[in-house]
C-alpha positions in Angstrom: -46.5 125.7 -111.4 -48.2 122.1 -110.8 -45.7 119.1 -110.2 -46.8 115.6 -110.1 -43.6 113.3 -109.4 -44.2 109.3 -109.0 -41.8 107.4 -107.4 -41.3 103.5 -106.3 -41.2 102.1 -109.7 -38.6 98.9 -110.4 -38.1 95.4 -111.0 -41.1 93.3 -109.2 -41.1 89.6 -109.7 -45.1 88.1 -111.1 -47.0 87.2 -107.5 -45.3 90.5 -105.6 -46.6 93.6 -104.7 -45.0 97.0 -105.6 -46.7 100.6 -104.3 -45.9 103.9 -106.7 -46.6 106.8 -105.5 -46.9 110.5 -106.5 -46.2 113.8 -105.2 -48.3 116.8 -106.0 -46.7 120.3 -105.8 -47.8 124.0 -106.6 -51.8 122.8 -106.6 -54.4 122.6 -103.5 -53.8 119.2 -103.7 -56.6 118.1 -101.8 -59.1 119.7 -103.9 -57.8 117.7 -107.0 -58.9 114.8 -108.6 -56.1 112.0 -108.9 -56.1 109.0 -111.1 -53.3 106.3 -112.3 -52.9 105.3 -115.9 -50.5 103.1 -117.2 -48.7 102.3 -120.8 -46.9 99.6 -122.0 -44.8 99.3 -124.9 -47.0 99.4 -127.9 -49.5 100.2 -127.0 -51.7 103.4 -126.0 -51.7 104.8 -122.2 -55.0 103.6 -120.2 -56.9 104.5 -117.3 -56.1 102.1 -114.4 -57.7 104.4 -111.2 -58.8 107.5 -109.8 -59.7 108.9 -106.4 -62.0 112.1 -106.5 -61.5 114.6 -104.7 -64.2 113.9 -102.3 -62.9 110.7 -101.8 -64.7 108.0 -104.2 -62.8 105.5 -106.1 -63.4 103.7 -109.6 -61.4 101.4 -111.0 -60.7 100.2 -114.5 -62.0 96.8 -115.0 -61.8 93.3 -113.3 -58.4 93.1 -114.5 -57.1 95.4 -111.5 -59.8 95.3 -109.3 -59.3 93.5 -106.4 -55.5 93.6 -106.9 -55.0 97.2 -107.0 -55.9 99.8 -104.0 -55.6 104.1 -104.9 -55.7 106.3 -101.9 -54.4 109.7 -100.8 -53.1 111.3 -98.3 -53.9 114.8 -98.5 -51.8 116.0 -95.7 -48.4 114.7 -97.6 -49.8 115.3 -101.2 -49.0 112.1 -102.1 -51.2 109.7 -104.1 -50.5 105.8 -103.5 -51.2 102.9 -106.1 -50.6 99.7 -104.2 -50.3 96.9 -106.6 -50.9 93.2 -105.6 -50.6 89.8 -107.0 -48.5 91.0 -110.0 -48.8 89.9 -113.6 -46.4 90.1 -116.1 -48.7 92.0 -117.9 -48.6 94.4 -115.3 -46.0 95.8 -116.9 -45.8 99.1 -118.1 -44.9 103.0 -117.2 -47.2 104.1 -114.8 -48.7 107.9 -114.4 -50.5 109.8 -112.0 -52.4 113.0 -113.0 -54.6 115.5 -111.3 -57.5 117.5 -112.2 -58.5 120.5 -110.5 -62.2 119.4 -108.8 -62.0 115.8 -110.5 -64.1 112.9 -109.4 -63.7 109.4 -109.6 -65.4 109.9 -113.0 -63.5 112.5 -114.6 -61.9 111.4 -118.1 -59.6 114.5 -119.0 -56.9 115.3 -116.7 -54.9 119.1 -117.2 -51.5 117.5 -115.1 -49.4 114.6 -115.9 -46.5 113.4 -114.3 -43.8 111.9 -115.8 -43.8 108.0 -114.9 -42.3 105.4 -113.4 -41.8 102.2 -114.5 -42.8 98.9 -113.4 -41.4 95.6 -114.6 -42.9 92.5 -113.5 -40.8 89.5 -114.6 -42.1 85.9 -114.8 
């Protein structure tokens, strides 16, 4: 049974840096496909990164590029977001989810976590 469970969500003030991470059980983690997606109140969830399996990396648009940094470790199962330079409208629940074989490109993922939430006050 695959588990994905993020952890270091919380209360962030705009300018800081916060890092989420998330922990893959009961998969070959490292031949997964990992991404971030976020979703703030009102509105619908949305892509923010992925690292493929090999190793390659895409971000969503200029709003996170530069600022936030996905990576792996494949040895603790863990997938990192490190955010930087905050912005309130950072805000939201963040997810990680995996897909069996997935590259930075992949769209559909088959394993969600359930989220942790980042508040970025002003």
């Amino acid at each position: 049974q695959v588990q994905l469970v993020e952890s270091g969500g919380g209360l962030v003030q705009a300018g800081g840096s916060r890092r989420v991470s998330c922990v893959g059980s009961g998969l070959s983690f490292s031949n997964y496909g990992l991404a971030w997606f976020r979703q703030s109140l009102g509105k619908e969830r949305e892509f923010v990164a992925a690292i493929g399996w090999t190793g390659g990396r895409r971000y969503s648009d200029d709003s996170v590029k530069g600022r936030f940094t996905i990576s792996r470790d494949n040895a603790k199962n863990t997938v990192y977001l490190q955010m930087n330079s905050l912005k309130v409208e950072d805000t939201a629940v963040y997810y990680c989810a995996a897909q069996a074989f997935g590259t930075e490109y992949t769209v559909d993922y088959d394993y969600w976590g359930q989220g942790t939430q980042v508040t970025v006050s002003s």
